[in-house]
N, C-alpha and C positions, 0 to 999 in steps of 0.2 A: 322780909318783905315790908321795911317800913312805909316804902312807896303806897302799900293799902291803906287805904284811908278808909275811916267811922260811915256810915249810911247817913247821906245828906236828911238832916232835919226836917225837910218837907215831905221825903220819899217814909221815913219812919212813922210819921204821924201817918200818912194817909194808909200804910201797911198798919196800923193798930187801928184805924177806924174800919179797915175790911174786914179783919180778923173780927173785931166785934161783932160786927154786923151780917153783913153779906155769910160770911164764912160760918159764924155762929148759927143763922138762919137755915147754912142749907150744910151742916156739920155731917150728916148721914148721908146725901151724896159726894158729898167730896171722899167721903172713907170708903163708901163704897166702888167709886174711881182707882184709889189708891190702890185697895185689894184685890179687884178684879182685872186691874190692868185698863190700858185703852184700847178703845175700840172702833177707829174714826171713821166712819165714810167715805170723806175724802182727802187728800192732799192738795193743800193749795202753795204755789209757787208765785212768791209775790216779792216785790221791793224792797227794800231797807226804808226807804223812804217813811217818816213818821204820822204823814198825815193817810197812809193807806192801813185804814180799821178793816182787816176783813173780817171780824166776829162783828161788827157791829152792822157793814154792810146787810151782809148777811141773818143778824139777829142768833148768832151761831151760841152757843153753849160749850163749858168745857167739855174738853174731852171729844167734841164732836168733829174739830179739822187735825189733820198735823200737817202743821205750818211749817214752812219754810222761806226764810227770808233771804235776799243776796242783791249786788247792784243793777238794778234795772231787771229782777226777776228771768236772770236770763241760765239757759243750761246748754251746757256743753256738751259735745256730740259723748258718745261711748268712746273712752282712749283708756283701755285698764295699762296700767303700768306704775312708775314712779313720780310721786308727787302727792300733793294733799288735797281729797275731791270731795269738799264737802258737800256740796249739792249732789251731786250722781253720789253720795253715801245716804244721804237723805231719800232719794228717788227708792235706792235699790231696797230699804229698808220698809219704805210704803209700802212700796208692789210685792216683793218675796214675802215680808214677814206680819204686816200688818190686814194684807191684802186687800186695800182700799178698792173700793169700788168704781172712785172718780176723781183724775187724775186731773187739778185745775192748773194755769198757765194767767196769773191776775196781772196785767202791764195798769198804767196810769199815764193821766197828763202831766204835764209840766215837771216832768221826770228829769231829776239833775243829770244821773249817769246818760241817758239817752241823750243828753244835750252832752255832753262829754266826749260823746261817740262821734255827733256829729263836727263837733269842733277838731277834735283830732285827724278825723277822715276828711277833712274841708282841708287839713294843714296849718290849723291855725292854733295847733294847739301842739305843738313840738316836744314841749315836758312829757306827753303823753306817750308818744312815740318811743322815749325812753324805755329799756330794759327793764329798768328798776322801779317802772309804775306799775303798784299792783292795778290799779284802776284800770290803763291803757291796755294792759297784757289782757285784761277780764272782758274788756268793750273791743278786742279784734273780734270776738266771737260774733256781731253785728256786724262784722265790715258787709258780708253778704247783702245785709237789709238791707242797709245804707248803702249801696252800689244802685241795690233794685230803683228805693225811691228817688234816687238822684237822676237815674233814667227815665222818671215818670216827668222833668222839669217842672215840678211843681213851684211857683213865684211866691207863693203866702207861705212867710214862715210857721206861722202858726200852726196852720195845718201839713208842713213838710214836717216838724217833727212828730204831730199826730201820727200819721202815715208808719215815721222810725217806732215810735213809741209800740204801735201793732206789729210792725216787722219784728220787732221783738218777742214778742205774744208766737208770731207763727215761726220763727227762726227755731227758739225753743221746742216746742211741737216737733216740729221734722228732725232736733236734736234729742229730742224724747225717743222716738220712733227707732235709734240707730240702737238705742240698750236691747241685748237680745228678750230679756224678763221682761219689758215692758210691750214691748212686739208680738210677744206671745202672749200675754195677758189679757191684748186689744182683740188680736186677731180669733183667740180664744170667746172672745165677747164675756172676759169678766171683770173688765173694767174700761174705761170710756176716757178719751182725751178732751179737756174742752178750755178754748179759750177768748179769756174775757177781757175787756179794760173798760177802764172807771175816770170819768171825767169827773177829778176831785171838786172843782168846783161847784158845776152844775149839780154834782150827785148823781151822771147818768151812768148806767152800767149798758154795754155793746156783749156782743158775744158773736165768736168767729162763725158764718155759713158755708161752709165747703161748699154746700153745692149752686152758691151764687159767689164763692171766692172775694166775701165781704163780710166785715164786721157790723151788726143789726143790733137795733136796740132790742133790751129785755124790757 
């Protein structure tokens, strides 16, 4: 594996300053973490995207989410069969074995893949279209959304991809909904679907109202 390369010099430093500090400081629950296992609350299903902090939204602590990252926070219906599913391995792993109590769906603005989505479904983006894009094959899973909001003729880009960005948020959801363990969990009432998005800029966070069928601010 010569390909592996040494830990870049600014990632090492800042790992021996934690280790000092931070880690030093709170040395008894980090071991206590380790030993007793985790024990999260809730699952949060979020972006790749690097400027989406959800511990810090949040103010969250370790050990208190299990995170799940992927492009444009998006999950795919229940299909058990052949292939590699790391999100639904993720999901099924929350809900059976962790038994999280609150099942989160975090979209964002200015979301690369959601623009990806839109470009490819516009036609304008052909490379996507390809067999051999992992990208495009990941973002069909949004053709639905982007069907919906393109029937809404919304003119302001801005806010058409906002629009995509949520369809994403609830596309997910109703793909949560098809895993049998998850369906039974909800309807069981021992754990709770909910979902959100975060205007990276602003700092605002929205969260989905079924029973006004709109995204409301927190």
């Amino acid at each position: 594996m010569d390909y592996a390369k040494p830990l870049p010099a600014y990632l090492a430093q800042r790992y021996l300053g934690w280790k000092a500090t931070t880690y030093e400081e709170n040395k008894v629950w980090y071991r206590r973490l380790a030993d007793e296992g985790q024990r999260p609350r809730a699952m949060v299903i979020s972006c790749c995207d690097s400027r989406v902090q959800i511990t810090s939204i949040f103010g969250a602590d370790q050990g208190e989410f299990f995170i799940h990252r992927n492009i444009a926070n998006l999950v795919a219906p229940h299909e058990p069969g052949a292939g590699h599913h790391g999100t639904s391995a993720a999901v099924e792993y929350a809900v059976t074995e962790l038994n999280v109590a609150h099942l989160i769906v975090l979209g964002h603005s200015n979301c690369g893949g959601i623009h990806s989505c839109c470009e490819m479904c516009s036609g304008n983006a052909p490379e996507l279209e390809e067999t051999s894009s992992f990208i495009g094959r990941w973002m069909d899973i949004l053709r639905p959304g982007f069907e919906k909001v393109k029937a809404l003729g919304i003119k302001d880009e801005a806010e058409r991809m906002h629009q995509l960005e949520k369809q994403a948020v609830l596309v997910s959801l109703e793909n949560l909904m098809t895993f049998p363990f998850v369906r039974k969990a909800v309807e069981e009432e021992k754990m709770t679907l909910h979902g959100l998005w975060t205007d990276i800029g602003e700092g605002d966070l929205e969260c989905y109202d079924p029973a006004r069928d709109t995204f409301v601010h927190v």
